[in-house]
C-alpha positions as CSV (number, residue, x, y, z in Angstrom):
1,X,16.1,-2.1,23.6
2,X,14.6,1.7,24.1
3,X,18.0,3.8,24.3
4,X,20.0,6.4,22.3
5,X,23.1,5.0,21.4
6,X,26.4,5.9,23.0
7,X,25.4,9.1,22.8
8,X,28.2,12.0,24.3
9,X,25.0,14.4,25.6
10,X,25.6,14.6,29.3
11,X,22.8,14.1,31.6
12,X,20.8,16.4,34.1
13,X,18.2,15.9,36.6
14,X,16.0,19.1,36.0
15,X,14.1,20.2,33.3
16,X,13.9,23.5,31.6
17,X,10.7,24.1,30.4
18,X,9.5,26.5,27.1
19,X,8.9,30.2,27.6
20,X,5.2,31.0,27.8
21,X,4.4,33.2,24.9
22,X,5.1,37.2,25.1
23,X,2.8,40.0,25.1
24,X,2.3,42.0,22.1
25,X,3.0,39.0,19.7
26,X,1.1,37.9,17.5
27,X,-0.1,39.0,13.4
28,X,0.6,42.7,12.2
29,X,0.5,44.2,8.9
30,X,4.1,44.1,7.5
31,X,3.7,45.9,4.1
32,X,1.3,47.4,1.5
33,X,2.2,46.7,-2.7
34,X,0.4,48.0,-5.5
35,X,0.7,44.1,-7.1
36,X,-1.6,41.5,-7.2
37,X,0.3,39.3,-5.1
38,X,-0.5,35.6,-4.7
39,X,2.0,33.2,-3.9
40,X,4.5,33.4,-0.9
41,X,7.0,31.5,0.8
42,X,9.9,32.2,3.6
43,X,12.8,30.7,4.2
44,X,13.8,32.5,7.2
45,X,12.1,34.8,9.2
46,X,13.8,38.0,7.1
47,X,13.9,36.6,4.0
48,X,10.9,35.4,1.5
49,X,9.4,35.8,-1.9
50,X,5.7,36.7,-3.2
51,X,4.7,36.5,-6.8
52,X,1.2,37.9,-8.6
53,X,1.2,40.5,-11.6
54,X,2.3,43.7,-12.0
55,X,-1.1,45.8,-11.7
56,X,-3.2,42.1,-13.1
57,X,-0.8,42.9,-16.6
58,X,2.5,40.8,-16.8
59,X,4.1,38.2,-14.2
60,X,6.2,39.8,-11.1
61,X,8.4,38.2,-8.6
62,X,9.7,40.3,-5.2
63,X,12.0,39.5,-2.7
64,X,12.5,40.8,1.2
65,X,15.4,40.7,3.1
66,X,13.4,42.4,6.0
67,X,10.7,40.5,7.4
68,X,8.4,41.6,4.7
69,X,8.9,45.0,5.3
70,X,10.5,46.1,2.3
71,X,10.1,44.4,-1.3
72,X,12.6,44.7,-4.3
73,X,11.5,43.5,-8.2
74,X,13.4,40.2,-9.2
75,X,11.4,39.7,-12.1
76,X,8.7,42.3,-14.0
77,X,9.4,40.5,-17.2
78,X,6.3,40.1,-19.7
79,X,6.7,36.9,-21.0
80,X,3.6,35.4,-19.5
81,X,0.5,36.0,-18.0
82,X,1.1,36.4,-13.4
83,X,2.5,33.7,-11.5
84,X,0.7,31.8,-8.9
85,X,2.8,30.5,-6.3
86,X,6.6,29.9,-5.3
87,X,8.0,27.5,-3.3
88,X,11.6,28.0,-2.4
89,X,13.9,24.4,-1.8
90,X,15.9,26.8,0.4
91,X,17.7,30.4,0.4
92,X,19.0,29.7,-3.1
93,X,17.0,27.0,-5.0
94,X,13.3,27.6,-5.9
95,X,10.6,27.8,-8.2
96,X,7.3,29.7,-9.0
97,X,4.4,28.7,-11.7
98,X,1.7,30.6,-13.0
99,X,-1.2,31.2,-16.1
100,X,0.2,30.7,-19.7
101,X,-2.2,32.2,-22.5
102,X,-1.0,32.2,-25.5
103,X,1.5,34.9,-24.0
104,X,4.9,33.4,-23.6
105,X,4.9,29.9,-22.1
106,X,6.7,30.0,-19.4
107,X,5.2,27.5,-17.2
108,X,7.7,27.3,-14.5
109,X,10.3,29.3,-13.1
110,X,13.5,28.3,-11.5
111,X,16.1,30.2,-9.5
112,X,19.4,29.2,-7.9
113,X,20.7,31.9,-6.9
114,X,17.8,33.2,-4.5
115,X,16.0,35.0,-7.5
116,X,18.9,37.3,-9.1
117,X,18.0,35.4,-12.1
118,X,15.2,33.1,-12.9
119,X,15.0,30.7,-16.1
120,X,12.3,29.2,-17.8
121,X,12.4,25.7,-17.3
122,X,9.1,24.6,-19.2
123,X,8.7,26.6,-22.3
124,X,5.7,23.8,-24.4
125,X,2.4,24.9,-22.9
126,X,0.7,27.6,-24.4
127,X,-2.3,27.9,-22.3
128,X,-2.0,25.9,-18.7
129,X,-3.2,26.9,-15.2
130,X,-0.6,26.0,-12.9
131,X,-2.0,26.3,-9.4
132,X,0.1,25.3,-7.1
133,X,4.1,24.7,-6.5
134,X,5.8,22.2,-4.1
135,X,9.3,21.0,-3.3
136,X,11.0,19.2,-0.6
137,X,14.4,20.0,-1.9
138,X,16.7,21.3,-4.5
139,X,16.3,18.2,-6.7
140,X,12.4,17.3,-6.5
141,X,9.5,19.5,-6.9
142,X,6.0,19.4,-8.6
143,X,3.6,21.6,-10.2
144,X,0.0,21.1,-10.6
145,X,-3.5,22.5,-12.5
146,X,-4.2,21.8,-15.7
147,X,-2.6,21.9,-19.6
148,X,-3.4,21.8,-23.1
149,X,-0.8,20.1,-25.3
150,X,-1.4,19.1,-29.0
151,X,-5.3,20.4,-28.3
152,X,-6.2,17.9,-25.7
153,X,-7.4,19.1,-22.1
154,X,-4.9,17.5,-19.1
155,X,-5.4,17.4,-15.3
156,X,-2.7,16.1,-13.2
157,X,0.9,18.0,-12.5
158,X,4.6,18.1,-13.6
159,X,7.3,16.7,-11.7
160,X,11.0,16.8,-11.6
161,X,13.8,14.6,-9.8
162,X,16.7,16.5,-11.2
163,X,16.1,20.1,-10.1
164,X,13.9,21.2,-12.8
165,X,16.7,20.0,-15.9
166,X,13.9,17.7,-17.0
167,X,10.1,17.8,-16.2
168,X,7.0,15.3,-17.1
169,X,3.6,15.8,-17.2
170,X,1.5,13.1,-15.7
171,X,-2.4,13.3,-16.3
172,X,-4.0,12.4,-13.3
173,X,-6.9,10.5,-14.7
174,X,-9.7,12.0,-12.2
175,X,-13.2,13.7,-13.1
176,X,-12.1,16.6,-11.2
177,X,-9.5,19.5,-11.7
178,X,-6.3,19.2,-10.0
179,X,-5.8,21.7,-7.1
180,X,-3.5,21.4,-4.5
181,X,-0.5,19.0,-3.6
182,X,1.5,17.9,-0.4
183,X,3.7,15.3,-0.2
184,X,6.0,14.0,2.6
185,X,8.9,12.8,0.8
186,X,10.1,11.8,-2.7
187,X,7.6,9.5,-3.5
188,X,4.2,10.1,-1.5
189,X,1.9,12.6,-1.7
190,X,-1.6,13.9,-2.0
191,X,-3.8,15.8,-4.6
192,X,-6.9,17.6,-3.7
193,X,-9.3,17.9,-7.2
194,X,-12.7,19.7,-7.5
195,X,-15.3,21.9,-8.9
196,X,-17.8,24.1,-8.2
197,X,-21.7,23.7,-9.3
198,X,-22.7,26.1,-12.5
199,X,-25.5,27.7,-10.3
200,X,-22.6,28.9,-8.2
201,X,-21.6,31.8,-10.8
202,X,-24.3,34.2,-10.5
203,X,-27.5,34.8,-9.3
204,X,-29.9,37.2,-11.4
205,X,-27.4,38.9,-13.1
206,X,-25.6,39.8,-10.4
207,X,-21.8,38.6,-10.4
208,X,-20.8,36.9,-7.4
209,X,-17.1,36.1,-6.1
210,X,-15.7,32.3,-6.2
211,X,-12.9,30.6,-7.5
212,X,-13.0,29.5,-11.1
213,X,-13.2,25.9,-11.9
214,X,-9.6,25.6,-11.9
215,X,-8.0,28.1,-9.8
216,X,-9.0,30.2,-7.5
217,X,-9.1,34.1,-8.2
218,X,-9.6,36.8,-5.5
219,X,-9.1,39.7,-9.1
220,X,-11.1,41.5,-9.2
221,X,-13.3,41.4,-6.0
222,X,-16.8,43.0,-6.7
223,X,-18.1,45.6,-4.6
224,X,-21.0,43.3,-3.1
225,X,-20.6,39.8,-1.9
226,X,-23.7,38.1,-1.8
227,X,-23.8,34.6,-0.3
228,X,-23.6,32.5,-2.8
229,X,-26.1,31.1,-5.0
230,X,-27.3,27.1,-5.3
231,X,-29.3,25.4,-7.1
232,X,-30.4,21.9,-5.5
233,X,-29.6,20.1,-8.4
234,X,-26.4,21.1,-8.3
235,X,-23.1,19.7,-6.2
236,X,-19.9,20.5,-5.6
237,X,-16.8,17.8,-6.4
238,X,-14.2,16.8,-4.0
239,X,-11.5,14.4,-4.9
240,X,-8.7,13.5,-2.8
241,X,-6.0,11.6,-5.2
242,X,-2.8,9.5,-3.1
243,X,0.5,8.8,-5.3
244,X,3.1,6.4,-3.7
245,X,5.2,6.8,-7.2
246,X,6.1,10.6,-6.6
247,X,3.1,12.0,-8.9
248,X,3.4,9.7,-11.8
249,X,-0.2,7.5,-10.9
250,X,-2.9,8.2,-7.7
251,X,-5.2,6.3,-6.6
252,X,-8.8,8.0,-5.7
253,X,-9.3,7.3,-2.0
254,X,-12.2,10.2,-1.2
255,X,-14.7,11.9,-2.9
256,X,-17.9,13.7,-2.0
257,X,-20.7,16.3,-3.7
258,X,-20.7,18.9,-0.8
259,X,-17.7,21.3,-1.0
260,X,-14.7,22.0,-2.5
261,X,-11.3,21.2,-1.7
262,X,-8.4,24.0,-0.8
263,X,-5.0,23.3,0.5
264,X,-4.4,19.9,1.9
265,X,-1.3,19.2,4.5
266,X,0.0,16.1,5.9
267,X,2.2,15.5,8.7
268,X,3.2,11.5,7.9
269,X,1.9,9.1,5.9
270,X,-1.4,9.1,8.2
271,X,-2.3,12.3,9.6
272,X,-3.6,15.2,7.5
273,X,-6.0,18.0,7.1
274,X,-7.6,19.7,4.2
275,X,-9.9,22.6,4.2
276,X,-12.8,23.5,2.2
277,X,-15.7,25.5,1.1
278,X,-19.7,24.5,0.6
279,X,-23.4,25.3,1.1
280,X,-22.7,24.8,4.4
281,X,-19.8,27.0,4.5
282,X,-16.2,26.6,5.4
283,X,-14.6,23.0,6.5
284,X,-11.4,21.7,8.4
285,X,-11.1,17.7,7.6
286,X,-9.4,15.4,9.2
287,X,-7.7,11.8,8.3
288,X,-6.0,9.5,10.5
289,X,-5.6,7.2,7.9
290,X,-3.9,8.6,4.9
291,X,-6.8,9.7,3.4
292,X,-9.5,7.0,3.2
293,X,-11.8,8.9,5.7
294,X,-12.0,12.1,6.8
295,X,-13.8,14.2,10.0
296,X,-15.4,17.2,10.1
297,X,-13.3,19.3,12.9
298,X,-15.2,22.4,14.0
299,X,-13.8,25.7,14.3
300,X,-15.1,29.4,15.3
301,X,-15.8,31.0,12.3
302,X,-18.1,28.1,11.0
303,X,-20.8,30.4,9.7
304,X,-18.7,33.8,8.7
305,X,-16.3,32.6,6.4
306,X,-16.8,32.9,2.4
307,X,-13.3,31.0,2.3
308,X,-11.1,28.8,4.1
309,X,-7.8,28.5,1.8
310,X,-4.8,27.4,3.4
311,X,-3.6,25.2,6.2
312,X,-0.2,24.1,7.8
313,X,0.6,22.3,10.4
314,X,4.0,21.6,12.7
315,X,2.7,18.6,13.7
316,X,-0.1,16.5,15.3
317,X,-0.6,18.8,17.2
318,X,-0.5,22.9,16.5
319,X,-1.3,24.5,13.1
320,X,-2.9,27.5,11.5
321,X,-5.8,28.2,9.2
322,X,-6.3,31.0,7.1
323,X,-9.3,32.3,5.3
324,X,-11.4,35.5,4.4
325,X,-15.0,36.9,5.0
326,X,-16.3,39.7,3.9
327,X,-17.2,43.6,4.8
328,X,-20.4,45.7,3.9
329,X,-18.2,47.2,1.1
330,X,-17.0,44.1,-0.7
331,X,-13.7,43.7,0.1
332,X,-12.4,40.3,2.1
333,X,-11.5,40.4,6.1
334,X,-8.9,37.9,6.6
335,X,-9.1,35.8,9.6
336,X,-6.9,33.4,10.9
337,X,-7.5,30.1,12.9
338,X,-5.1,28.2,15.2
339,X,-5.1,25.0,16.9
340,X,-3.3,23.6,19.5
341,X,-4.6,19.9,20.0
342,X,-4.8,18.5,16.8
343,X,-7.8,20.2,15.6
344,X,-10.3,19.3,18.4
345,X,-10.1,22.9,18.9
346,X,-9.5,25.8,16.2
347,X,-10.0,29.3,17.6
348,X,-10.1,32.4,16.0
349,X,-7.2,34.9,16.4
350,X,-8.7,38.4,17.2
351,X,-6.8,39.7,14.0
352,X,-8.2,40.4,10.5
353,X,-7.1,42.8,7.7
354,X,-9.0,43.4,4.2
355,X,-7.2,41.5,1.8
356,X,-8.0,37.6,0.8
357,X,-4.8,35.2,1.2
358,X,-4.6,31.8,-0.7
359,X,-1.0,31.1,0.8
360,X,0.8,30.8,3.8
361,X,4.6,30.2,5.1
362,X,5.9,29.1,8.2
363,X,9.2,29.3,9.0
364,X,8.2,27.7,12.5
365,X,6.1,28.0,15.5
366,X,7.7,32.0,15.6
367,X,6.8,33.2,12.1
368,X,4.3,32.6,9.7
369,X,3.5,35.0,6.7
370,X,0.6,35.8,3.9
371,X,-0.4,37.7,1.4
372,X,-3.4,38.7,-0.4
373,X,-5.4,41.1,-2.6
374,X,-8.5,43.4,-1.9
375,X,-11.0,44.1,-4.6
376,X,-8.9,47.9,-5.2
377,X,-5.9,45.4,-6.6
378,X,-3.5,46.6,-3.6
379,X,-2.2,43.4,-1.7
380,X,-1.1,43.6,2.2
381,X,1.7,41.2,3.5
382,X,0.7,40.0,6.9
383,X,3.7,38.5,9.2
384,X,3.3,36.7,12.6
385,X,5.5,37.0,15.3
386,X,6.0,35.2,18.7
387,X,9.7,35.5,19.6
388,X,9.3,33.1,22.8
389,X,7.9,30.2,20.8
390,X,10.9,30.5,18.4
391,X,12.7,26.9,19.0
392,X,15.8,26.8,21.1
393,X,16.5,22.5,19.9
394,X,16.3,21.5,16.4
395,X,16.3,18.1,15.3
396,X,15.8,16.2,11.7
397,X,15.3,12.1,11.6
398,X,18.3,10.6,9.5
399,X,19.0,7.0,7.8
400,X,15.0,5.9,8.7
401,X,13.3,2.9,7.7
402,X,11.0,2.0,5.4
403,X,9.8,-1.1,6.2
404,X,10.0,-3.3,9.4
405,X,8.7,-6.2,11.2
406,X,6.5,-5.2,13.7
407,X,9.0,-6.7,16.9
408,X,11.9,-5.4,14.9
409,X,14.9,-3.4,16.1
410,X,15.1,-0.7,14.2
411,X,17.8,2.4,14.1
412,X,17.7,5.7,12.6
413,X,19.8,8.7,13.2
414,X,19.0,12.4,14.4
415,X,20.7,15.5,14.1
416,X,20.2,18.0,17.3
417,X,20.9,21.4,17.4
418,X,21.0,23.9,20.0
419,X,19.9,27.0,18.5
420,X,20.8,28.8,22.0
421,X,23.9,30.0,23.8
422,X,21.9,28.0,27.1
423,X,22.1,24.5,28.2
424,X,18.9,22.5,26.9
425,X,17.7,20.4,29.5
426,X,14.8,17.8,28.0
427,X,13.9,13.7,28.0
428,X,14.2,12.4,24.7
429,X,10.6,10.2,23.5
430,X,8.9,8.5,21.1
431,X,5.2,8.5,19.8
432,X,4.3,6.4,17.8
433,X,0.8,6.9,16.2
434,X,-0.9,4.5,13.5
435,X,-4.5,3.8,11.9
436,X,-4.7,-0.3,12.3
437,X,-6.0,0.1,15.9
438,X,-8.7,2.9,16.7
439,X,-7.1,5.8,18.3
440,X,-3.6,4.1,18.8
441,X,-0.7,5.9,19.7
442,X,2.5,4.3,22.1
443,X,4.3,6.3,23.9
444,X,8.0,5.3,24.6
445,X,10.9,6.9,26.9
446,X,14.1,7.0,25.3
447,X,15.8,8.7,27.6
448,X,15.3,11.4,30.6
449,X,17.3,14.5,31.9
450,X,19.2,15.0,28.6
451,X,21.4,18.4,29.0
452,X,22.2,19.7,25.6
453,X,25.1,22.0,25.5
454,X,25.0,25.4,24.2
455,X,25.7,25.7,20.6
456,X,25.8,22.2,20.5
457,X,25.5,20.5,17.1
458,X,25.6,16.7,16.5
459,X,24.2,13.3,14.9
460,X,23.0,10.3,17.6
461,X,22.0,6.7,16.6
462,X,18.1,5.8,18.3
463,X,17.5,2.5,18.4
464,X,14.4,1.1,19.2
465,X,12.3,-2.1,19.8
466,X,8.9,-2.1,18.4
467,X,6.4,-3.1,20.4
468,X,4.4,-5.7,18.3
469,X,3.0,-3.6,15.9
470,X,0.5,-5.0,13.8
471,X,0.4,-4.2,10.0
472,X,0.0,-1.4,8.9
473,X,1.6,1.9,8.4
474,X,2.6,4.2,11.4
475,X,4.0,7.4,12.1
476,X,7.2,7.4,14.5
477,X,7.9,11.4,15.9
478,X,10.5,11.8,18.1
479,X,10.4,14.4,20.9
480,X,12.9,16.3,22.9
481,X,10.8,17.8,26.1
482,X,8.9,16.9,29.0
483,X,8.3,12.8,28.7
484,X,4.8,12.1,27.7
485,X,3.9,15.7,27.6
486,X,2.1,16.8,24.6
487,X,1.7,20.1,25.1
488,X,3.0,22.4,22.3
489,X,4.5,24.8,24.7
490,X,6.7,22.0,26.5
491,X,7.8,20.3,23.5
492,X,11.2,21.8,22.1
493,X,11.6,19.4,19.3
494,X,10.3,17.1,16.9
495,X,10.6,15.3,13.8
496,X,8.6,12.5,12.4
497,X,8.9,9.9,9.7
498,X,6.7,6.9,8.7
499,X,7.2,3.3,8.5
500,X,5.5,0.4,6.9
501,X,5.3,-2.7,9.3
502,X,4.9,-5.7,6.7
503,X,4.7,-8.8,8.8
């Protein structure tokens, strides 16, 4: 049985096809601030939040209800050190998390009122590095880096399932520090943990620019940026940790000596990508497999880039890079990368400023956003704009299994939306993508010529035979567009979940 269920969506024999993308688009310089800004993170395309420090003294939060244009102080308060990143649940629930050195010990910041106020939430640490910040809704986020409690040293993160009224602290057991986190629902996630070699700091005296061992800091930049030092006997550590619990355990399913990790970002319980940094320069890595192996994906700026920091992806298919090189006077020269099949290809968008993000936010294909500081302490906010890729159909998978047999039936829901005041024309499909079988992937017609009304907003029941799948764990997307077409540009929706096939 491949249908959607009574659904009320009247049919059409054409197709409308996606705009192809506009002139003129594309990444612009949206603001300068005299902060060291660090962390960012939109909810819409007008309205976001960056954190840093006010001039590197004292923690600052700013909101925009502009684009990025314009910034207004939530919070200059000096009861810690500078925050490090926010990650807003949505317009009104969010946190931020930062440095705590003996000056306040405010950990972790909460808001639910979209920053009017912010409150403390975890007030015991008196020195922690908390690197980076992660939710997937008002009830369940995580913070991770590292913590000293009763004078013993902890790597690993905090977590809360209760929107931040309790939080625990969960050592993750690993020779490496804890970085960065993703996780694609409640209870599974990834942690990238690493270090950098001691012949990496400096080279005859002369300082040279890197992260520190447990977070990365772009204050201050010096005015020379030699390449960086190494001494043979020394390595780099990657760690790629993989919790099924929501943070409490992980299990160590990579490691390797020659770089170190950055931002990591899955798209199901398979498919992900981290980036990374090395002797050999910048990386983009692939997994198919949630983890255990990893690919080397090349991209253009191979050779220039000092850094490769953040990555984020809509889907298998189309995602953005971002990273820095350097100028003849020391500052960083931001460039982004973007891919449109998966990673086979990354190219380099023509754009570059002089500031070195470690962040990025995408509110969709439309509008991204990042921020970063130059070695003068000013910071830049850099928005991206494409107004025809902004998505006309929305949809979220509902009610979706867990487990299955791999000849089951199975049902789930999905909420569309029309975000347009024009009918949607499209063929609703199914790819289904999984590790057991090299390079498999099923594709499967749900339904063709599919007119979606304008302004339409409802919930329809799939359901679905699968087709023998052996055991394993697979990735299920459906698609509104084109049937069988994969192009990013024809696609108008997606969502994906994953689902274990026991027997």
């Amino acid at each position: 049985m491949r249908a959607l269920h009574r659904s009320t969506i009247p049919l059409a024999a054409t197709l409308l096809l996606t705009a192809a993308t506009t002139a003129n688009a594309g990444w612009e310089l949206r603001s300068t601030n005299y902060d060291i800004l660090i962390g960012i993170d939109f909810k819409t395309a007008e309205t976001g939040w960056t954190v840093g420090a006010l001039n590197g003294v004292g923690p600052v939060i700013k909101r925009t209800d502009d684009g990025g244009v314009n910034w207004d102080y939530q919070s200059t308060d000096m009861y810690n050190m500078y925050w490090m990143d926010v990650d807003m649940a949505d317009l009104k629930y969010g946190w931020c998390n930062g440095l705590v050195a003996f000056i306040g010990k405010q950990s972790v910041n909460h808001t639910s009122n979209g920053g009017k106020t912010w409150e403390g939430q975890v007030k015991k640490y008196n020195i922690a590095a908390w690197l980076d910040m992660f939710s997937i809704d008002s009830e369940h986020a995580w913070s991770s880096g590292m913590w000293t409690y009763l004078l013993q040293a902890h790597e690993g993160l905090m977590r809360t399932t209760d929107g931040g009224e309790t939080w625990k602290s969960h050592d993750w057991n690993k020779p490496e520090p804890a970085r960065f986190i993703h996780f694609v629902d409640a209870n599974h996630g990834w942690m990238s943990g690493g270090h950098w070699p001691e012949g990496s700091v400096a080279a005859g005296g002369v300082r040279v620019w890197k992260p520190t061992q447990h977070f990365p800091a772009s204050w201050p930049i010096p005015d020379a940026m030699p390449q960086r030092p190494h001494d043979e006997d020394q390595t780099y550590g990657c760690l790629i940790g993989r919790t099924s619990d929501g943070g409490k355990t992980f299990d160590t399913i990579f490691t390797s000596g020659a770089y170190y990790p950055n931002h990591i970002f899955f798209v199901d319980r398979n498919e992900g990508w981290f980036v990374a940094e090395g002797y050999s320069g910048t990386r983009i890595m692939h997994t198919t497999d949630g983890g255990v192996t990893w690919t080397q994906q090349v991209h253009d700026l191979q050779a220039e880039l000092i850094s490769l920091a953040d990555i984020y992806m809509f889907n298998r298919r189309e995602g953005w890079a971002v990273g820095f090189s350097s100028t003849a006077f020391g500052n960083p020269k931001t460039r982004f990368l973007h891919t449109m099949n998966g990673g086979e290809t990354w190219e380099a968008d023509p754009f570059t400023s002089n500031v070195g993000p470690m962040h990025m936010s995408w509110v969709d294909e439309s509008t991204g956003f990042t921020v970063g500081t130059n070695n003068n302490n000013v910071s830049k906010v850099l928005g991206y704009s494409e107004p025809a890729r902004a998505p006309k159909l929305h949809i979220d998978a509902l009610n979706t299994p867990d487990t299955a047999g791999g000849s089951d039936v199975i049902h789930w829901d999905i909420s569309v939306e029309n975000r347009t005041s024009s009918p949607q024309t499209v063929d609703a499909w199914l790819q289904i993508s999984g590790p057991n079988i090299p390079g498999y992937t099923s594709d499967s017609v749900l339904r063709t010529g599919i007119v979606v009304p304008p302004n339409y907003r409802g919930i329809h029941r799939i359901t679905f035979e699968l087709p023998g799948l052996p055991v394993g764990i697979y990735g299920i997307e459906t698609l509104l567009g084109p049937a069988h077409n994969i192009d990013p540009l024809q696609i108008k929706a997606y969502d994906t979940f994953s689902v274990e096939v026991t027997h």
